[in-house]
Backbone as JSON, one array per atom type, in Angstrom:
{
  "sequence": "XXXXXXXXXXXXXXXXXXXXXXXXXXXXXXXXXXXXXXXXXXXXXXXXXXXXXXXXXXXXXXXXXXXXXXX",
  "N": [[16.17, 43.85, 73.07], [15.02, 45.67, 75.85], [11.6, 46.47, 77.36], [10.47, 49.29, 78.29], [9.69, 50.22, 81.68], [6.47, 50.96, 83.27], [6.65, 53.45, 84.76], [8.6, 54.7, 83.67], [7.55, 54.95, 81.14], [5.91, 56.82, 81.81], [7.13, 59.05, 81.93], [7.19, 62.17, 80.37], [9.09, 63.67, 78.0], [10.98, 66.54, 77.52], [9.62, 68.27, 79.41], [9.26, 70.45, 81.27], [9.87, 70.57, 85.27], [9.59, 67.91, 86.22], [9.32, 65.37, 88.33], [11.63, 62.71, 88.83], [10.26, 59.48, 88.79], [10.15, 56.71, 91.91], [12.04, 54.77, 91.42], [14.07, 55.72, 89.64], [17.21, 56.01, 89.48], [19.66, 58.27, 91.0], [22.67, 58.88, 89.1], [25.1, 60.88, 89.29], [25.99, 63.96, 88.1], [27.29, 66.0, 84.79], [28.59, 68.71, 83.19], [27.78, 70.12, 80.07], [30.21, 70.33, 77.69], [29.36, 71.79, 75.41], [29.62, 74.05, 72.86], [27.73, 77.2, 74.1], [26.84, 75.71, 76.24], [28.32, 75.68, 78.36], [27.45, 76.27, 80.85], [25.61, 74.8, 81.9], [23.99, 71.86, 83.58], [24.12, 68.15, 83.41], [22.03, 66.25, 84.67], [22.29, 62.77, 85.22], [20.65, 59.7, 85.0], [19.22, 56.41, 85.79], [17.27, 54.0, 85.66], [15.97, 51.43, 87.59], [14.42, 49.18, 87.5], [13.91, 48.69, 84.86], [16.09, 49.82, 83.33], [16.41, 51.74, 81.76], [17.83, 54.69, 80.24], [18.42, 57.93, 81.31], [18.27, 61.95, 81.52], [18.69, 64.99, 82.39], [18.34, 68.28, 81.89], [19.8, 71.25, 83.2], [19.66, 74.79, 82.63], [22.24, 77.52, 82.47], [20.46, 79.71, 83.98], [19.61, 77.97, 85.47], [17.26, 77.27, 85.21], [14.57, 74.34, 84.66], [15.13, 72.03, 81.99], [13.78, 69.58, 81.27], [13.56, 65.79, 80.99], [15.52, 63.33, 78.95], [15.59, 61.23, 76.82], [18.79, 59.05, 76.89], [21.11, 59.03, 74.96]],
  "CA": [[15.72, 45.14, 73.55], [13.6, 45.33, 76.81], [10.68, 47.04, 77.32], [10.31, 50.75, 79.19], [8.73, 49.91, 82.55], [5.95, 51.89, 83.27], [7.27, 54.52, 85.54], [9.33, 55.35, 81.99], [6.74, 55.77, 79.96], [5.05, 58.3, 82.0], [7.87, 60.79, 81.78], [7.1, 63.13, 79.21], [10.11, 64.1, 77.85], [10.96, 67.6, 77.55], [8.49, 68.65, 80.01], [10.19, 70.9, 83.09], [9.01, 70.43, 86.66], [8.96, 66.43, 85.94], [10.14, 64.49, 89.34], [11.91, 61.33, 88.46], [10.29, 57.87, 89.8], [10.81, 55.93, 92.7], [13.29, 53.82, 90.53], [15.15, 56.6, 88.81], [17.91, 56.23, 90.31], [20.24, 59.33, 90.32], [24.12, 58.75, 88.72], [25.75, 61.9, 89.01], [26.25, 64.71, 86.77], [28.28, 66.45, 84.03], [28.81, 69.66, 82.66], [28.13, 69.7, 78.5], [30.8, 71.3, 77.0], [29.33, 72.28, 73.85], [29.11, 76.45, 73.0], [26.73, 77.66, 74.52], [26.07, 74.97, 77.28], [29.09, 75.12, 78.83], [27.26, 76.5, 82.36], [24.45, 73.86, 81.82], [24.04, 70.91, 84.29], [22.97, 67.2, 82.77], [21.98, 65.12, 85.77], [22.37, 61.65, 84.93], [19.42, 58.45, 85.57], [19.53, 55.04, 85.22], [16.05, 53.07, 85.77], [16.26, 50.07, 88.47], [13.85, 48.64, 86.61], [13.95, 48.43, 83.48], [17.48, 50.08, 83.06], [16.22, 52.71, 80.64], [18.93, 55.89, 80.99], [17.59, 59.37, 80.69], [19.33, 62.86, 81.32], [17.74, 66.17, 83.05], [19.24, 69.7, 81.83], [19.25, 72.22, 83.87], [20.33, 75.51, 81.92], [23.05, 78.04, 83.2], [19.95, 80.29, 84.61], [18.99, 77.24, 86.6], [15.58, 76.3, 84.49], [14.78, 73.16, 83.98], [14.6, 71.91, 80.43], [13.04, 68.51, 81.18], [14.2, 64.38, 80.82], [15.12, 62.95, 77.81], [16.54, 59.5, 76.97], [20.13, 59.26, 77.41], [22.03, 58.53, 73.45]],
  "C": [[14.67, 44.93, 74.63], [12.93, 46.57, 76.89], [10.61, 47.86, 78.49], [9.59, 49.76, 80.5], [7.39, 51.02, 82.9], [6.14, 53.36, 83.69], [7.9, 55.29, 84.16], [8.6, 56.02, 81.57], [5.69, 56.92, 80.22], [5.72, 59.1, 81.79], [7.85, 61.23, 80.36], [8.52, 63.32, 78.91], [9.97, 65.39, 77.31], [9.96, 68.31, 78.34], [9.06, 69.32, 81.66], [9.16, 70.15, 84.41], [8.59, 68.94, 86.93], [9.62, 65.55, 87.3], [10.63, 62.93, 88.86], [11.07, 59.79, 89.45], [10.36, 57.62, 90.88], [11.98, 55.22, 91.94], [13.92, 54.17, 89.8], [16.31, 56.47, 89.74], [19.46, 57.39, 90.23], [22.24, 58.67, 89.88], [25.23, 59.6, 89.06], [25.44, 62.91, 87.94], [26.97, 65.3, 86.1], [27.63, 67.83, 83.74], [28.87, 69.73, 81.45], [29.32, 70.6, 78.58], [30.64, 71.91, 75.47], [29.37, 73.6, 74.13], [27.83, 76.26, 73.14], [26.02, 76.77, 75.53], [26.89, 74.53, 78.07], [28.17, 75.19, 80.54], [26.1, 75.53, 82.3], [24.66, 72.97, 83.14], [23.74, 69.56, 83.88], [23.16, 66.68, 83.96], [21.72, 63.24, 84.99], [21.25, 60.18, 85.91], [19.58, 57.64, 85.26], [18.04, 54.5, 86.27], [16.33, 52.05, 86.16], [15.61, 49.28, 87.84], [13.33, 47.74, 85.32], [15.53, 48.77, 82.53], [17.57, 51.12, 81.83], [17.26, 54.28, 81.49], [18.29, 57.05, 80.34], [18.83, 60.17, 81.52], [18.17, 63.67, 81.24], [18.45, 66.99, 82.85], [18.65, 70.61, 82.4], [20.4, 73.35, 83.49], [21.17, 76.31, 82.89], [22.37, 79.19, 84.16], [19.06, 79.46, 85.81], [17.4, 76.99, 86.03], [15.66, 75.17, 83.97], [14.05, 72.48, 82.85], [13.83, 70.38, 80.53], [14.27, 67.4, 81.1], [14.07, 64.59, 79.38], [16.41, 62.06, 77.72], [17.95, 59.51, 76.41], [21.02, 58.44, 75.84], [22.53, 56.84, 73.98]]
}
């Protein structure tokens, strides 16, 4: 298991309005399909770094629910 780099461990998770890093680097994104999140957005991250993967929702009114580390 390797260790968060710092840049990581500052992001709060769940915390809107959070800019990713220099070293976030963006992936793409998906569409959940669960009920109730089908109009959602997850943007997808992957850490140059350290290689830690996180995941940014942004709901179907366009607010953003914050990072949070990627299952």
């Amino acid at each position: 298991m390797s260790v968060m780099c710092l840049g990581c461990q500052r992001i709060n998770p769940g915390l809107a309005g959070v800019a990713p890093h220099p070293h976030l680097g963006h992936q793409g994104f998906t569409n959940p399909t669960q009920k109730g999140r089908e109009e959602s957005r997850e943007d997808h991250f992957r850490c140059l770094s350290c290689g830690a993967k996180w995941l940014r929702e942004t709901d179907k009114w366009g607010v953003d629910l914050g990072f949070k580390l990627a299952p």
